[in-house]
C-alpha positions in Angstrom: 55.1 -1.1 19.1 52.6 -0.3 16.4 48.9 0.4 17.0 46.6 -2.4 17.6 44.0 -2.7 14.6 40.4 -4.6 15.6 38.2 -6.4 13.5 34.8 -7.1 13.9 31.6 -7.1 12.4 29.5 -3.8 13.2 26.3 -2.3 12.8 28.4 1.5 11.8 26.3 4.8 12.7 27.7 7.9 11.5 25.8 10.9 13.2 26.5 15.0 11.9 24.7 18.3 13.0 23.3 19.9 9.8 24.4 23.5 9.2 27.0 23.3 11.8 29.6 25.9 9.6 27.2 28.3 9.7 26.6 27.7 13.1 30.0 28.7 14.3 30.3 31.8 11.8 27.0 33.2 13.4 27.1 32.3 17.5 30.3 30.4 18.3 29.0 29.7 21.7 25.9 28.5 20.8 27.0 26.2 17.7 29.3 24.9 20.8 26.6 24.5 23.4 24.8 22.2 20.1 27.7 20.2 19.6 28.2 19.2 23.3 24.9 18.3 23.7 25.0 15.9 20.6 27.8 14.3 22.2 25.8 14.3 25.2 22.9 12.9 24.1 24.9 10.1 21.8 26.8 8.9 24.7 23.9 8.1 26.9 21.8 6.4 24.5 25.0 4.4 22.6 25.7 2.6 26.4 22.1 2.2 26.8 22.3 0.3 23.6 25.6 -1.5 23.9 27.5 0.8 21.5 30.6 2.7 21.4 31.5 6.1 20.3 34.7 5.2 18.7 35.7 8.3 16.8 33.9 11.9 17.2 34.8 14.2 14.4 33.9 18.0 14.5 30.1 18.3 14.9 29.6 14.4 14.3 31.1 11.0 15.3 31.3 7.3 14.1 29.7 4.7 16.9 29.5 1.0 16.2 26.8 -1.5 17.6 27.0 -5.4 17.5 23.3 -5.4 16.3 21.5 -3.7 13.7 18.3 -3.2 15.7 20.2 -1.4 18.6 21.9 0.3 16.3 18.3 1.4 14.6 16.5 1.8 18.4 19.1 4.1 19.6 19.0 6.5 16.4 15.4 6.6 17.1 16.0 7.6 20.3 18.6 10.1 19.8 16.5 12.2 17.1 13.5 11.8 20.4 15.9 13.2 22.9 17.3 16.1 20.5 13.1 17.5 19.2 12.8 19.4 21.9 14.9 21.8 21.6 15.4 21.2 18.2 18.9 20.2 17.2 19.2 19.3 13.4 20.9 16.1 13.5 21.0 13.5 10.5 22.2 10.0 11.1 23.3 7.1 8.8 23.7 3.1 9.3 25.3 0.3 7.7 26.3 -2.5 8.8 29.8 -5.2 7.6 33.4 -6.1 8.5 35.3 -2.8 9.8 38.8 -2.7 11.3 39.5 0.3 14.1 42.0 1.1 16.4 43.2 4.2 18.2 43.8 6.9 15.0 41.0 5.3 12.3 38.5 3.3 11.6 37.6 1.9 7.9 35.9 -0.7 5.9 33.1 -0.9 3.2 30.7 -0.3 5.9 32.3 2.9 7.7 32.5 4.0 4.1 28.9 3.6 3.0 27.5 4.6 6.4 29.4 7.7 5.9 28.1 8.5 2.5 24.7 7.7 3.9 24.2 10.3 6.7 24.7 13.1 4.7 21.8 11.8 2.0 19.8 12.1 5.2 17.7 15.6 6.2 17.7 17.4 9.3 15.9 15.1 12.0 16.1 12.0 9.7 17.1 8.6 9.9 18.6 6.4 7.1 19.6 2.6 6.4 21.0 0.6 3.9 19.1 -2.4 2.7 21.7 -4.6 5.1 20.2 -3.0 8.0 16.8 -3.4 6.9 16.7 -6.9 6.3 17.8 -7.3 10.3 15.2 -4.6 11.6 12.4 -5.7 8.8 10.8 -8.1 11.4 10.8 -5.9 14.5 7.3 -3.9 14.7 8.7 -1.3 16.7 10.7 -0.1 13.5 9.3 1.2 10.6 10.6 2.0 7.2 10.1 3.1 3.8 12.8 2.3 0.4 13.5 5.1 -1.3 15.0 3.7 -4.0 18.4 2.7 -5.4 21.3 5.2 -5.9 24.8 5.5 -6.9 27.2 6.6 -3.8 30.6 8.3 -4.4 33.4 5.9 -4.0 30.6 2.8 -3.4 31.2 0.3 -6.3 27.8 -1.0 -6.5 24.5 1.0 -6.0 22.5 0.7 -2.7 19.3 0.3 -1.7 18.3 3.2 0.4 15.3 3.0 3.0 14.2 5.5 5.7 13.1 5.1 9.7 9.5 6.3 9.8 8.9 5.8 13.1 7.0 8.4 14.6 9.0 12.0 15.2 11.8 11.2 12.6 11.9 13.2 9.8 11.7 11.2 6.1 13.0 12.8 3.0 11.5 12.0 -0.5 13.2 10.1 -3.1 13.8 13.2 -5.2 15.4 15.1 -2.2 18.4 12.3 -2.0 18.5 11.9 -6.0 19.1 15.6 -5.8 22.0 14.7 -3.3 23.4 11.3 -4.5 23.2 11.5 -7.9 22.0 9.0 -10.7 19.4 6.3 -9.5 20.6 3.0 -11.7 18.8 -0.3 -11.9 16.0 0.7 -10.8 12.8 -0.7 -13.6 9.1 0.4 -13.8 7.2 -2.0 -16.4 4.3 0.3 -17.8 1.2 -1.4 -18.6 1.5 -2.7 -22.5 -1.0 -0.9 -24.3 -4.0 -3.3 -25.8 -3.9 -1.7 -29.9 -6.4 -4.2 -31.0 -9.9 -3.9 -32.0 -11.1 -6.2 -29.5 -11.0 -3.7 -26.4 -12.1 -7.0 -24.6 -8.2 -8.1 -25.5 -7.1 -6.2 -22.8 -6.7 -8.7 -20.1 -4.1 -9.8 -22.2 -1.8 -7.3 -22.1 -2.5 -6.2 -18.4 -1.5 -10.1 -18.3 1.4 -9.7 -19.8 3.0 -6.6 -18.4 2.4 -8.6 -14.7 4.1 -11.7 -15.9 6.8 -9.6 -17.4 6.9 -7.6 -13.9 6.6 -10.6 -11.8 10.0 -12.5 -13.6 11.8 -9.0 -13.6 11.6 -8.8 -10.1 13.6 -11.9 -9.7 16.6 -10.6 -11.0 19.4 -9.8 -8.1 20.4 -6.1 -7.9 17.4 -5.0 -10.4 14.7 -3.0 -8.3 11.3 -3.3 -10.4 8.8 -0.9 -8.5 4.8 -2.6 -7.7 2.4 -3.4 -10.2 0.1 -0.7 -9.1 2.6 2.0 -9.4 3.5 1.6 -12.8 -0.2 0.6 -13.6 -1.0 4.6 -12.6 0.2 5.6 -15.8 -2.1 3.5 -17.8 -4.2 5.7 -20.6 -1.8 8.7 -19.5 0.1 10.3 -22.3 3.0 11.3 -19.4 6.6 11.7 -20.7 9.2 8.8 -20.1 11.5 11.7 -18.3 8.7 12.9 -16.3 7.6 9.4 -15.2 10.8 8.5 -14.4 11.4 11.3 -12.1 8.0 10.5 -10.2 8.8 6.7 -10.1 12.2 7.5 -9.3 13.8 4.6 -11.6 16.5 4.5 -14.5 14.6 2.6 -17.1 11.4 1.8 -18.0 10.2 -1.0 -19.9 6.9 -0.6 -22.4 5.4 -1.7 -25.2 2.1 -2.9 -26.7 -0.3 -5.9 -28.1 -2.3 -6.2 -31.3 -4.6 -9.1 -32.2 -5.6 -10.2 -35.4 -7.4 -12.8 -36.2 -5.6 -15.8 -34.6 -2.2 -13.9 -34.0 -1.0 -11.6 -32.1 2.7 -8.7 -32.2 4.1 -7.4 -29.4 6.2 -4.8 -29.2 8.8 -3.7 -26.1 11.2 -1.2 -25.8 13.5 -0.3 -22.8 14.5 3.3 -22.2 17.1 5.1 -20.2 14.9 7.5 -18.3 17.7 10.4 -17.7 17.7 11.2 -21.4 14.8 9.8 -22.6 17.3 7.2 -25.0 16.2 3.8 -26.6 18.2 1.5 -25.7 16.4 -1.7 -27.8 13.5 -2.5 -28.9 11.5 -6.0 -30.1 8.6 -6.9 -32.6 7.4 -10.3 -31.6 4.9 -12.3 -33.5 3.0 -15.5 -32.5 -0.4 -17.2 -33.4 -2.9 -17.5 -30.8 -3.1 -20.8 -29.6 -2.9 -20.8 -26.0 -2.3 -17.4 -24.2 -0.6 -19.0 -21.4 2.7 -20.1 -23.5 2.1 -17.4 -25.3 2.5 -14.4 -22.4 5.8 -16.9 -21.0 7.6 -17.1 -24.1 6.9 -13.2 -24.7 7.9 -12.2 -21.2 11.1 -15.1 -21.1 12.3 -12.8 -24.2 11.8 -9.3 -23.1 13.3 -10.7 -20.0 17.1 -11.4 -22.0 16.7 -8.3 -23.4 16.4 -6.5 -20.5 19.2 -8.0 -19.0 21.3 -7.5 -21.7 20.1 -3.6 -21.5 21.4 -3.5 -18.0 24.6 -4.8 -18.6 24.3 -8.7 -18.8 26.2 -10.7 -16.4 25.1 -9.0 -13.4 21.5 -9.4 -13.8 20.5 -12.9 -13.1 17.1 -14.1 -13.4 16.0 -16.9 -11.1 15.9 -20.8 -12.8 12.9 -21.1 -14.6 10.7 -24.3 -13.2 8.9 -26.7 -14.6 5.6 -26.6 -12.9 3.6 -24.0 -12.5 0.4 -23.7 -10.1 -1.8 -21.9 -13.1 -2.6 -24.4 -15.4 -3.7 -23.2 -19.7 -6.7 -21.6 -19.8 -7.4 -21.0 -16.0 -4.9 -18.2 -16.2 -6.7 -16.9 -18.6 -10.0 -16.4 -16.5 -7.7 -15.5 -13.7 -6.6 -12.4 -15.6 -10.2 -11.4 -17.1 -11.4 -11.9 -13.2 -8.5 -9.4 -11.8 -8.9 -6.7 -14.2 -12.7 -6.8 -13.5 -12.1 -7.2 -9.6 -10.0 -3.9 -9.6 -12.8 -1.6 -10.7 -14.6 -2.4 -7.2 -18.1 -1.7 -8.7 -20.9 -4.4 -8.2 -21.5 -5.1 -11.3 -17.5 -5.7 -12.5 -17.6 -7.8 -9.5 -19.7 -10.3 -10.5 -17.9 -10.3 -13.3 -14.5 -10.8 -11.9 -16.4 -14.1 -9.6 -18.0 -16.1 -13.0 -13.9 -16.4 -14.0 -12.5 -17.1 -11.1 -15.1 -19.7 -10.7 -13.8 -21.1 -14.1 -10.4 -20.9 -13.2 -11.3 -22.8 -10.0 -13.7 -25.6 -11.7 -10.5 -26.3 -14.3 -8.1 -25.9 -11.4 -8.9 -26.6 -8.2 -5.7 -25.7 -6.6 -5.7 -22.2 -8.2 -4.6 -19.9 -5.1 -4.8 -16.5 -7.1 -8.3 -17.3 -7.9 -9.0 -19.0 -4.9 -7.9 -15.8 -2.7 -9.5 -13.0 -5.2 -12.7 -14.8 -4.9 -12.6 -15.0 -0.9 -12.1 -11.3 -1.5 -14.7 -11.0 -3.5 -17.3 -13.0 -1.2 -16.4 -10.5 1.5 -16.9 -7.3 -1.1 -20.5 -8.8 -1.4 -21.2 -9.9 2.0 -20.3 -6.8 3.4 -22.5 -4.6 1.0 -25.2 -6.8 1.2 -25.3 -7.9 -2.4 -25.3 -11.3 -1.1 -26.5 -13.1 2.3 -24.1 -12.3 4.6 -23.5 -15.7 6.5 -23.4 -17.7 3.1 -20.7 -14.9 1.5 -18.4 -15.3 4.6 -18.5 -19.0 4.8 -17.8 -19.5 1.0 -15.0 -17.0 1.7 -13.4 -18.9 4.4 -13.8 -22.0 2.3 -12.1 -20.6 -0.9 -9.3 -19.0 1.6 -9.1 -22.0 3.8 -8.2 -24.2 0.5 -5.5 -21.8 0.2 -4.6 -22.2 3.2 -4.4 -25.8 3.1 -1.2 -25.9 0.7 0.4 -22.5 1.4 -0.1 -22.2 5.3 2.1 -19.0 5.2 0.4 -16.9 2.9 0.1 -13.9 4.7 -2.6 -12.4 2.1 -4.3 -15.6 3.1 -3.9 -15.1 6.7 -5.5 -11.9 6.9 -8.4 -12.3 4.8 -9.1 -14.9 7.0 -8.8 -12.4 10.3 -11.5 -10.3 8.8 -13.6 -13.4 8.2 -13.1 -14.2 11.8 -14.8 -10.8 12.9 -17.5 -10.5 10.1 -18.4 -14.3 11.0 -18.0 -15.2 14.2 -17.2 -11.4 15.7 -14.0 -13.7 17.1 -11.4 -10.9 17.3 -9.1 -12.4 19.5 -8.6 -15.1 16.5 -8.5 -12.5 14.5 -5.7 -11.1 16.1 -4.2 -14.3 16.2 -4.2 -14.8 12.2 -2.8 -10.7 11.6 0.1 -11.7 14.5 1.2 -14.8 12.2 1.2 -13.0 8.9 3.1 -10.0 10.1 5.6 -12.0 11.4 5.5 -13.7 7.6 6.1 -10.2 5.7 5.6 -7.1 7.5 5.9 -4.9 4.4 2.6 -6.6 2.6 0.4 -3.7 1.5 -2.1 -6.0 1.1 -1.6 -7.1 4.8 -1.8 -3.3 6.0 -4.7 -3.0 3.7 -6.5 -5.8 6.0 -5.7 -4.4 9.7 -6.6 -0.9 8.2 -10.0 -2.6 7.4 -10.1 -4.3 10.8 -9.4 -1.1 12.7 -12.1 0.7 10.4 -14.5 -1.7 12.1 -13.8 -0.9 15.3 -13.9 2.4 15.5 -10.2 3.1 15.7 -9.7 5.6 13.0 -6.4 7.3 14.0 -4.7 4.5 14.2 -6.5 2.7 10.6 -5.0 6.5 9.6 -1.5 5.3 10.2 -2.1 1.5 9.1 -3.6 3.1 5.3 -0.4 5.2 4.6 2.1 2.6 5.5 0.0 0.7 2.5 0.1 3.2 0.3 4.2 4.1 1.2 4.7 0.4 0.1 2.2 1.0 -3.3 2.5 4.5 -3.8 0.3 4.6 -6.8 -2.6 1.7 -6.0 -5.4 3.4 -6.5 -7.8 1.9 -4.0 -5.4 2.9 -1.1 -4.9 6.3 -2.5 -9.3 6.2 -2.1 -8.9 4.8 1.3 -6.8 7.1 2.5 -8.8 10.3 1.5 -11.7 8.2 3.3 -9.4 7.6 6.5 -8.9 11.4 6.3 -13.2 11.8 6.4 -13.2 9.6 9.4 -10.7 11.4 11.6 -12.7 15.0 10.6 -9.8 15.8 8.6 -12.1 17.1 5.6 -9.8 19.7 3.9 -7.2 16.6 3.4 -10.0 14.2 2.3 -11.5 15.9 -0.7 -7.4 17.4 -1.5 -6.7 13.1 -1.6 -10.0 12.2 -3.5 -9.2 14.8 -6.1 -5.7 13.4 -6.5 -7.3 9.7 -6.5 -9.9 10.8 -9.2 -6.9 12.3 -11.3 -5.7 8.8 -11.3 -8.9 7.1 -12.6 -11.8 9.8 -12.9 -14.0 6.6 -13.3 -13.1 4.9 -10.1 -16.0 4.7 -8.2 -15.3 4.4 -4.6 -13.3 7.5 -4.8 -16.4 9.0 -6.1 -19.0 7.8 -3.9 -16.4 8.6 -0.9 -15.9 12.6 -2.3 -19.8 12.6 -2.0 -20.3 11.9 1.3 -17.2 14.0 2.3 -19.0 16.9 1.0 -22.0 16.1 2.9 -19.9 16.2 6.0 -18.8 19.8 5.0 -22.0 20.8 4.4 -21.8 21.2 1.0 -24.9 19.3 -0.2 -25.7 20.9 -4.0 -22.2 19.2 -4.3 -22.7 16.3 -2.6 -26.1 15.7 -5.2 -24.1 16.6 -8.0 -21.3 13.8 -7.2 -24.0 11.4 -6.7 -25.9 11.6 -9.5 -22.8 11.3 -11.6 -21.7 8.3 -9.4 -25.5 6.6 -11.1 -24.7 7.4 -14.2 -21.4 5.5 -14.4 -22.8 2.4 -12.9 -25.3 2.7 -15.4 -28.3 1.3 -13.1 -31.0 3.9 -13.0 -31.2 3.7 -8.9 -28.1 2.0 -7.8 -27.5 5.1 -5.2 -30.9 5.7 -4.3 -30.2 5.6 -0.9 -27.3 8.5 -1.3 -29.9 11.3 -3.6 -32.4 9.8 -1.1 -30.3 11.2 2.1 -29.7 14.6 0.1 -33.1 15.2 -0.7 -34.4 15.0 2.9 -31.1 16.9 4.0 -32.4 19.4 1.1 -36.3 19.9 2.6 -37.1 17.9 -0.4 -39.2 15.4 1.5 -41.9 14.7 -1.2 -39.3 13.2 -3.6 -37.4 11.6 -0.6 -40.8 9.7 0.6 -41.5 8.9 -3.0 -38.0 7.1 -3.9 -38.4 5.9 -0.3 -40.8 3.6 -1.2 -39.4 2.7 -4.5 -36.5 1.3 -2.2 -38.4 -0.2 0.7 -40.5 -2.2 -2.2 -37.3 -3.5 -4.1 -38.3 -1.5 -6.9 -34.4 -1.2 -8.2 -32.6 -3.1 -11.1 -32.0 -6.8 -9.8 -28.0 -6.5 -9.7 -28.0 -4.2 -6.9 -29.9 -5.5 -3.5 -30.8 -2.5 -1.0 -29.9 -3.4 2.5 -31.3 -2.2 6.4 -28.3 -0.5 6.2 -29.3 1.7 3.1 -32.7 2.1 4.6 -31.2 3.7 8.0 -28.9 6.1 6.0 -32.5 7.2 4.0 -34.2 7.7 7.7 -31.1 9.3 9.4 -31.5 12.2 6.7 -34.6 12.5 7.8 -34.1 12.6 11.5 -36.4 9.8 11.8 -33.9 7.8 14.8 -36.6 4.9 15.5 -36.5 4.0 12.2 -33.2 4.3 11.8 -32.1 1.7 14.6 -34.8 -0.5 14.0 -33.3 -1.0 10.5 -29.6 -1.5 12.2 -31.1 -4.1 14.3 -32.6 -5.9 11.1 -29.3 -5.4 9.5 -27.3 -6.4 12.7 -29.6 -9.9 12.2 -28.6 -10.4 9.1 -24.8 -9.7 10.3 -24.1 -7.3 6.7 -20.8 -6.2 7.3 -21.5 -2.5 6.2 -23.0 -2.0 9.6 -19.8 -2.4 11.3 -18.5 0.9 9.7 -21.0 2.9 11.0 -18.6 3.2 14.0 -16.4 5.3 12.1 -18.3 7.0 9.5 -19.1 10.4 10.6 -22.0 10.3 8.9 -23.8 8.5 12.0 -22.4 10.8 14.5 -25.6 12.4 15.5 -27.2 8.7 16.6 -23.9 8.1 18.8 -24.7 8.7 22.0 -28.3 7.4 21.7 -28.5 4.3 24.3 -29.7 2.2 21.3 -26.2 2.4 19.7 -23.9 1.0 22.4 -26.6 -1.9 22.4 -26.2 -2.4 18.9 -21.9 -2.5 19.1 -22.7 -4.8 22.1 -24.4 -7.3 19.9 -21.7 -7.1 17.0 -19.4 -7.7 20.0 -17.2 -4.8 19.0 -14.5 -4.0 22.0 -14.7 -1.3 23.5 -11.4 1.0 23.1 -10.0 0.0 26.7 -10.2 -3.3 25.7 -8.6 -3.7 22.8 -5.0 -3.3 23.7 -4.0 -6.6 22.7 -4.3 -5.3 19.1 -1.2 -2.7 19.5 0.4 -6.3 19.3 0.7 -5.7 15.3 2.4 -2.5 15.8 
């Protein structure tokens, strides 16, 4: 009678002690004692989690689960039980049709899940993209993609991703290139370089390079990294090879725009990152009649290209449709408005509103614009630039119209969780809005970005900590989260690690200025004021407003005994006496009076600016910068009016998590 083969589908884990040989040639009976306690440990949490060890071999062993998420849980658990002591274990999952029986077991998935646990490092977890798409939803997983590789005896490349939960180790992308091999159809889109005249022209190719990114990324089996990664490199004279290893992708896709007159050439090229080859390259011409066509057509083209430069057939772009929800001329303004909107000054700003305005008025239904202006009300309602109250209730409207045709736009949803808070201090809504639009996309770094704001208001700084870097590991390069996380660093105390991260942010963009301001301040906290002076003062001249920062050289002047010049500009700012596009608020006037130790002032101030509900004052709960007024009654009083929860109370939020 021949063996009896089974069939199923499995979620496949394969599990292997690293440096097991040298184990054995250095303590036999300790490398043994390891491996027993592997199998050990494997066997108790498999049955826990409905799986079977079907096969062990050596120092590892092949165990199947009939669902990816116990499958993911109980490698979680494994690595947990096997930290302390320390047993270097690796672990890899797939999941597909296998067929077992007594002697073997095989299949597409035993062999990639075989090839992935050795990719993996000591105390590490790692999935295919199979596995992901079944565990994506469940909070209680995290992950991170590391790219997509090549895999010995795999006919297509996979998409790798790594468990981040909490005690598991994560490699880097360059540690399993290093292993695998060649990383293939994997694209970054560099930002097309604007070689006209007109430097204004720019929004045109930053327009272009997103439209070519955005129809890229709707090819099957082509992996085009974010927008802001690729937009890292912009003004940076980096090599292609060097780039390419830091992007980890194959190809890269640039080019560049000239205007003149009333046409304009663009120029693409697509190069093979390894060796730094051209593999085509495109001069297109057109007159300038409307950009909109002008940026499809452009991108349609590149986009054959491209797909011819990966090999054709396999790359197929989505159908193209005939509508689309940004109209001629609206798109335009949309574009001018984003690239001012990411310079997060005041003054760009106000910019970026007048066209999204204009791209509204033509275009009512305009969600981009719609959504970056409720973003933009709440930049000014919470800095005071505008009155608070009116700037959240003309965000909510803008978001709300969003809202109204795309009820599951999780972006959407969340900016309207923060409005909850800064309006109506209504965090259980709140809550309510962030629970919907995880469940929509849990892997929107603009989503994280939101609950990292949220939990910045209450005061939870570890955990905003956490929420900031699973942002930035979905947007490695966006340089606002790179900012915000050197300033989650200044609000845990974690000072060393703040100005390390602002230095890298401002190696990015040495212009940026949040990064700036936030470097300031983090020298004040390390008592480092000269510096702190210095940073400011070149933080005015940038925004070219003679006393945009008063209040920060105010602060450093009374922290420097300077109190003559501190009084003087004092005044200046209590009387208005600053250029008309920046608006000092109570909350600027406390920071003056806390640097002079002057506490009544300093909370009678909060209370006006508490009144007037400016959303700066809710960060005062984790700024170190306020610690010394902390434990003054006055300052519980003034979180119980904002209505902010106290920590004990606030479990309901680990919800998101």
């Amino acid at each position: 009678m021949g063996v009896q083969t089974t069939r199923l589908l499995a979620a496949v884990m394969f599990t292997d002690i690293v440096g097991y040989t040298a184990m054995m040639q250095e303590d036999e009976d300790k490398a043994n004692r390891k491996k027993e306690r592997h199998r050990q440990v494997l066997n108790e949490r498999a049955t826990a989690f409905d799986g079977q060890v079907l096969h062990y071999y050596g120092d590892g062993a092949l165990t199947i689960f009939n669902s990816a998420y116990n499958a993911v849980m109980c490698a979680i658990k494994i690595q947990n039980d096997l930290a302390d002591p320390y047993l270097p274990l690796r672990i890899g999952l797939h999941m597909g049709d296998i067929a077992y029986n007594d002697e073997d077991a095989y299949g597409d998935a035993v062999n990639i899940a075989s090839r992935l646990e050795p990719l993996a490092i000591s105390g590490g977890i790692l999935i295919s993209q199979k596995v992901h798409n079944e565990v994506r939803n469940h909070r209680d997983i995290r992950t991170k993609e590391l790219g997509t590789f090549e895999l010995k005896n795999v006919k297509y490349p996979i998409s790798i991703f790594a468990v981040t939960n909490e005690g598991i180790n994560v490699p880097t992308a360059r540690e399993i290139k290093a292993k695998s091999g060649r990383i293939t159809n994997r694209l970054a889109v560099l930002p097309f370089v604007n070689m006209s005249d007109e430097k204004g022209f720019e929004y045109f190719s930053d327009g272009l390079t997103e439209e070519v990114i955005n129809g890229l990324t709707k090819m099957e089996r082509l992996n085009v990294t974010s927008r802001t990664s690729a937009f890292a490199y912009k003004g940076r004279n980096v090599d292609i090879r060097t780039i390419g290893e830091e992007l980890m992708v194959s190809h890269i896709l640039e080019g560049s725009v000239r205007k003149n007159k009333d046409k304009i050439r663009v120029t693409a090229q697509l190069i093979e990152t390894g060796g730094g080859f051209h593999l085509w390259s495109e001069t297109y011409e057109h007159h300038l009649k409307d950009i909109f066509e002008i940026q499809d057509g452009i991108s349609q083209e590149i986009l054959n290209k491209v797909q011819k430069g990966f090999g054709g057939d396999d790359l197929r772009p989505e159908p193209k449709k005939n509508t689309r929800p940004i109209r001629k001329g609206d798109y335009e303004r949309y574009l001018e408005g984003t690239f001012e909107l990411q310079k997060y000054s005041i003054a760009s700003v106000r910019k970026a509103m007048k066209n999204f305005n204009m791209a509204v008025e033509k275009n009512a239904r305009n969600e981009n614009s719609r959504t970056a202006l409720a973003k933009s009300f709440l930049f000014f309602g919470i800095l005071g630039q505008m009155a608070p109250q009116r700037a959240y209730k003309k965000a909510a409207e803008n978001i709300n119209e969003v809202l109204k045709y795309s009820p599951n736009n999780p972006l959407a949803l969340g900016i309207k969780a923060l409005i909850e808070v800064l309006l109506n201090h209504n965090y259980e809504a709140a809550q309510e809005q962030f629970d919907r639009a995880f469940d929509i996309n849990p892997d929107s770094s603009e989503l994280c970005y939101c609950y990292f704001m949220l939990l910045n208001m209450i005061g939870q700084n570890e955990r905003s900590l956490s929420w900031i870097e699973r942002a930035l590991a979905l947007e490695p390069a966006n340089i606002l989260f790179n900012s915000e996380l050197a300033r989650a660093y200044y609000n845990v105390g974690r000072f060393a690690d703040a100005q390390e991260q602002f230095d890298y942010t401002l190696e990015l963009d040495a212009t940026f200025l949040p990064a700036i301001e936030g470097r300031g301040w983090n020298y004040v906290a390390m008592e480092k004021l000269k510096k702190a002076h210095y940073e400011f003062e070149q933080y005015q001249k940038l925004v070219f407003q003679e006393q945009k920062n008063i209040p920060h050289l105010i602060y450093i002047a009374a922290r420097l005994g300077m109190d003559d010049t501190a009084n003087h500009f004092l005044e200046m700012l209590q009387l208005g006496e600053v250029d008309d596009t920046y608006i000092p608020t109570p909350v600027d006037i406390a920071l003056v009076y806390l640097g002079m130790e002057k506490y009544d002032e300093v909370f009678f101030h909060l209370q006006r600016a508490a009144d007037d509900k400016i959303g700066k004052l809710y960060f005062i709960l984790s700024d170190p910068i306020w610690s010394d007024i902390r434990n003054d009654s006055r300052f519980d009083s003034l979180l119980r009016e904002l209505e902010i929860p106290d920590a004990r109370e606030i479990d309901f939020l680990e919800t998101v998590e």
